[in-house]
N, C-alpha and C positions, 0 to 999 in steps of 0.2 A: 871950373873952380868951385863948384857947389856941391862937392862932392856929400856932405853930409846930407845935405836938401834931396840928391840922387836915391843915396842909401835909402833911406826913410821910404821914399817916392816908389823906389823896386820893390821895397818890401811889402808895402799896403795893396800893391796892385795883384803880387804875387799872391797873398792873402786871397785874395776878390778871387785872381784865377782857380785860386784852392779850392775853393768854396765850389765853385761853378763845378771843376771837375767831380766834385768828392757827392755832388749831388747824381743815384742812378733816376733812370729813366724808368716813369710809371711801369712797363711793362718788361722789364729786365726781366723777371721770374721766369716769362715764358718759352725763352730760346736760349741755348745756350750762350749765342752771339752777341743775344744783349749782355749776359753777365764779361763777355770777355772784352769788348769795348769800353767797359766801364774800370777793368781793371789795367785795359791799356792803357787809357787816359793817366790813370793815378800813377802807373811804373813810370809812362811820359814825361810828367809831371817832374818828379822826384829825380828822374837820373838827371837832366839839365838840372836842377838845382845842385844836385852831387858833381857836376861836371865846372857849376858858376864858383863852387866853393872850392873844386881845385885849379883853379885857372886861373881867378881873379883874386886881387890881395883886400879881403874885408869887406867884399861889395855883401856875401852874406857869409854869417861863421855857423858852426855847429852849434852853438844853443839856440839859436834860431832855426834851424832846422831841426834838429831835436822836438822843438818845442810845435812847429808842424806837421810834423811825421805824428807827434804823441795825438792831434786834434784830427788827422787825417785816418788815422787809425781807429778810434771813438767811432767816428761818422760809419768810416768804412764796416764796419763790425756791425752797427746797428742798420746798417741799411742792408748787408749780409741777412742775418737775424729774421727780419722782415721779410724780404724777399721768398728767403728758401723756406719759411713756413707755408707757401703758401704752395709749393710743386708736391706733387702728387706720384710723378714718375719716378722709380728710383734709378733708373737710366741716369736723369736728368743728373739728378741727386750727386750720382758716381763721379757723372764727368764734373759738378761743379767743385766738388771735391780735388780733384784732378787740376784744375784750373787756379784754385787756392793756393793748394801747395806750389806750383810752379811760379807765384804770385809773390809768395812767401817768400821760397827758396831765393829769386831774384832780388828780392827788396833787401834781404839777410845779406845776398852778396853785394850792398851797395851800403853793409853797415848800421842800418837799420834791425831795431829789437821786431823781429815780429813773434813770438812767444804768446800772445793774445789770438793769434790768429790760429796757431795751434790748438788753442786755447779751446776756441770758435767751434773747431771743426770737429772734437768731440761730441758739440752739444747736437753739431749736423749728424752724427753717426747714429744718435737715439732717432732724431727724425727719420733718418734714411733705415733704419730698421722697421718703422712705423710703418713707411710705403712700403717695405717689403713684406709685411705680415700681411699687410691690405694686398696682395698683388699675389700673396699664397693662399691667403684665404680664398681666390678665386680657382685659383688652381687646382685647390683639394677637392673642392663644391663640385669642380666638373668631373675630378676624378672619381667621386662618389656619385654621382650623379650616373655617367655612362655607365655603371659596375654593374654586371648581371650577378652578381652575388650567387655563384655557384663555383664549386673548385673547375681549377685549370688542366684540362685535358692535355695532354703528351701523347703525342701518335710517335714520336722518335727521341733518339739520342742528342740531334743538334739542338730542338726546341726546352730538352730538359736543361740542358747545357747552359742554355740561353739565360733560363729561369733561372739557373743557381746561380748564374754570373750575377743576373743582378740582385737576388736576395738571398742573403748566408742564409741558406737550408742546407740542413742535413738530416737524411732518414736512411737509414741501415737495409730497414725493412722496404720501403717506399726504391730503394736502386736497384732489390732484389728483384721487384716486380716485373712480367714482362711488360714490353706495351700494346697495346694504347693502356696509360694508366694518368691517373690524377692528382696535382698536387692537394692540401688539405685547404689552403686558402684558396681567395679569388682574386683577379687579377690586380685588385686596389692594392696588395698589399706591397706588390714588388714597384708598384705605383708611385704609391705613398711614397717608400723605401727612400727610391730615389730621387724625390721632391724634395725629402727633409733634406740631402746631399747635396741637392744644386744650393738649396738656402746656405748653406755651411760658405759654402765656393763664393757665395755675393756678397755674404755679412766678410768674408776674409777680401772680398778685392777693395771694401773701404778701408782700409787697415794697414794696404800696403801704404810706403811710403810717410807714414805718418811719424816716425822715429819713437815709434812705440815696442817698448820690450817685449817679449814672444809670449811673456807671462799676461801681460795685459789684453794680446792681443787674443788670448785662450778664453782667459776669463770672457772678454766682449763677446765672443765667439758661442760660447757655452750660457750667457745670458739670454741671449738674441736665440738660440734654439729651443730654449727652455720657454720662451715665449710662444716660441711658433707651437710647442706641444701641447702644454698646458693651456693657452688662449685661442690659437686660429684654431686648431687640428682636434683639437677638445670639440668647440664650438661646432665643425662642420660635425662630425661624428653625431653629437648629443642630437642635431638636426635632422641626419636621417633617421635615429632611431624613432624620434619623437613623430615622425610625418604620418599620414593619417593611414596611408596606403599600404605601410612595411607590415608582412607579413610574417609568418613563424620561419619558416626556411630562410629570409634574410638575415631574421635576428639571430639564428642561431650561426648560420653564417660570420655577420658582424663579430659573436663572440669568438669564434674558431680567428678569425684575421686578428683581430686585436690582441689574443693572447701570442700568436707569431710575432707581432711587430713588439708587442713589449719586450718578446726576447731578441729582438735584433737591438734595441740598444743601446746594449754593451760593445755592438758592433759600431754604433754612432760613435761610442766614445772612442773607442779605439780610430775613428777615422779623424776625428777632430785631432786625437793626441799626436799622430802622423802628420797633422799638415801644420800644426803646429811647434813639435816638437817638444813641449810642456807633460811632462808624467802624469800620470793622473792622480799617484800619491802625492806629490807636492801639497804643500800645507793649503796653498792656497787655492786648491782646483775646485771650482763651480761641478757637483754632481749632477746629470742630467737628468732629471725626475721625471721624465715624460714618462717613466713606468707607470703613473699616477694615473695620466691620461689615459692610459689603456685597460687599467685597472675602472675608473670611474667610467669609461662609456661599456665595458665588459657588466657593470651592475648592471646602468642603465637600459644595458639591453637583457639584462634576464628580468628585472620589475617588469617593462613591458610587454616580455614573454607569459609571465602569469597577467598580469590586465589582461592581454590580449585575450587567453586561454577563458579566463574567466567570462570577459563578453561573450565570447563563442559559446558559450556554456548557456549563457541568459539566452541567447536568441536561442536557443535548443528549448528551453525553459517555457518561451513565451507561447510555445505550440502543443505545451500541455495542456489537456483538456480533458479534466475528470469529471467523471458523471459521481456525484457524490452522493447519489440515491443509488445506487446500481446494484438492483438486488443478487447479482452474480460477477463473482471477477470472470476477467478474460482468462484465455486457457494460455495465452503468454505474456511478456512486460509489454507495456505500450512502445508503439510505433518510436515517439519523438526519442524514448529513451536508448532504443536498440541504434539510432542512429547519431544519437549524442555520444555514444561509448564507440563506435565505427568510427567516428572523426575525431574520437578521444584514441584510438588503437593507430591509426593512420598519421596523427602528429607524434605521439610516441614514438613512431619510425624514423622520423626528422634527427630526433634526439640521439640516434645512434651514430650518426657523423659527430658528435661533437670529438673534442678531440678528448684522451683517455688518459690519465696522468698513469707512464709507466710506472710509477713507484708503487702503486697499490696495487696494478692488474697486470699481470702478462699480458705477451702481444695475441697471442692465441684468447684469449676471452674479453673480447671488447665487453665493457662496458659504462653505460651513460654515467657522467660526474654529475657532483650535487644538483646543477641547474633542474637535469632532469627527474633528479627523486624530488627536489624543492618543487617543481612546476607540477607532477604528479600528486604529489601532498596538499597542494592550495588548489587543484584543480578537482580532487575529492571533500577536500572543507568543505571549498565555497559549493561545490553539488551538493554535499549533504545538509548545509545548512538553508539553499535554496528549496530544497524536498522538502526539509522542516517547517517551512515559510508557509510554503505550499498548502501543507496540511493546517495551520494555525493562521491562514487567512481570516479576517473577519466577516466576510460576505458567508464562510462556509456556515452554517448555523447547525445543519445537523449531518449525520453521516449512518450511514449503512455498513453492516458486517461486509457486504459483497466490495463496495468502493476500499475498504481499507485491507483488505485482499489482496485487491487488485495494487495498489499500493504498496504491498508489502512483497510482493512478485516483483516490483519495479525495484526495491530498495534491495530487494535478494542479489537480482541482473546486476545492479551497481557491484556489488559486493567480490562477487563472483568473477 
């Protein structure tokens, strides 16, 4: 007969039980099991209350539940928030996602707003991008890392096959060839290729499910890549070029891969547009700029092709050794110089692989692009301005007809 004393009595206790439930466990982040115990507990929780409120007349009504779903929700969200910033795995990441929604979906079918939690799971998808960039950055590192930075050998028809399967190349000239013949990059690039393609495939499986439009799901799509190019895939690159050990035939390599991958692309986009569905003219499509990327480590590696050039040039330098009284020149250039221009003739040979912009040359007359007239031109500056040095040292004090002879026999060699 104390029915109202009851009421009151269920509902305070209920509260307490809420509390208890709605509280996770220190180490939920770490397994997936803690988070899904914590979510049982809460569905637990709420469907008996959903089940008291149809069965019983008043013991609890809907704004009272209402009014705990709203505080359970708060908690729930914030102890979410906390949790998942702290996982690193985007494994993890995917299924917690997975877990939510189904979390979600349930709660919705018991009447319950969950639109916050949707909400929620947005702000999860930038994190779970975050671990995925952290988790490709490693991937590129080792793909660049094992690279012999030399083109790829074809002894057959199945292995060319192979190669063009996985990177859109096309050469007219290069199919005519018999074999054993070579493609122009090395093997990072069909690497690469298909690394940035798996990324695509992981940024889309958080996405399923989310009751997100296709356009949204493009855009996210097309952010989260543009990440991966301009930030990880920038970063690895700029790293080998810059390492202390990369030599001329890499760099110039790096440039020959780079300029292939800028033009595959257009092929990214078209495969985003395909799994998506979203045109790429629509008003609102995110262009993929990674051309940028390719273009910014393509500099980076020709500046460090003239440093490079130029050091090589100083240690040539440093083995000069004129006799500055020398009443007679030599009867040829000195030593250090005939062998400064030998490993100036022998990198110039490097330069012939670059790759040849058909629009200015036929295929019948290779010849080197700018890099190599640019790396040519600063690698005769900095020599003639080093010779110049040379001679207006301040140690030199006086000089002989015979030493500036000999000198000029040296500066003829350059010339010549």
């Amino acid at each position: 007969g104390a029915r109202e004393t009851f009421e009151s009595y269920y509902r305070k206790q209920r509260r307490k039980q809420a509390r208890l439930v709605l509280q996770p466990p220190s180490n939920m982040h770490e397994t997936l099991d803690g988070y899904r115990k914590y979510f049982n507990q809460i569905v637990g929780f709420f469907v008996v209350e959903d089940h008291i409120l149809h069965t019983t007349q008043g013991l609890v009504n809907r704004a009272y539940l209402d009014e705990l779903w709203e505080m359970a929700l708060s908690k729930t969200i914030a102890a979410l928030r906390t949790h998942s910033s702290y996982c690193s795995d985007p494994s993890l990441v995917l299924d917690l996602k997975n877990l939510i929604v189904l979390f979600a979906d349930t709660l919705q079918g018991y009447g319950f707003p969950v639109n916050q939690l949707f909400d929620m799971l947005l702000e999860i998808q930038d994190q779970y991008s975050e671990t995925l960039l952290k988790k490709w950055s490693g991937v590129f590192r080792n793909i660049l890392d094992s690279d012999n930075y030399s083109p790829i050998p074809v002894s057959n028809e199945d292995v060319y096959k192979k190669i063009v399967g996985q990177f859109p190349f096309q050469d007219a000239e290069l199919e005519k060839q018999p074999f054993p013949k070579k493609f122009p990059f090395s093997e990072f690039v069909p690497k690469v290729y298909n690394q940035i393609k798996e990324f695509i495939y992981a940024c889309l499986k958080f996405s399923e499910d989310l009751h997100l439009s296709s356009t949204e799901v493009d855009d996210m799509i097309r952010k989260s890549t543009n990440l991966l190019l301009t930030r990880t895939l920038s970063n690895c690159l700029q790293n080998v070029i810059k390492r202390k050990n990369v030599g001329l035939t890499e760099l110039v390599q790096i440039i020959i891969n780079t300029t292939h991958l800028e033009k595959s692309c257009k092929f990214l986009e078209e495969f985003i547009t395909n799994i998506t569905n979203v045109l790429p003219e629509t008003v609102h499509t995110t262009k993929l700029y990674g051309t940028t990327t390719f273009k910014d480590a393509r500099h980076a590696a020709e500046e460090e092709i003239y440093t490079n050039l130029n050091q090589k040039i100083d240690q040539f330098l440093q083995l000069a050794d004129y006799d500055w009284m020398a009443l007679e020149p030599g009867s040829r250039a000195s030593d250090y110089l005939v062998d400064l221009i030998g490993f100036l003739r022998s990198t110039f040979a490097v330069f012939t692989h670059l790759p040849v912009s058909p629009a200015t040359n036929g295929p019948s007359r290779p010849f080197p692009p700018k890099v190599a007239q640019t790396a040519c031109m600063s690698a005769c500056k900095h020599l003639s301005t080093s010779l110049l040095q040379l001679l207006l040292e301040a140690e030199v004090r006086q000089l002989s007809l015979g030493a500036l002879q000999q000198f000029n026999l040296d500066v003829e060699e350059c010339e010549r």
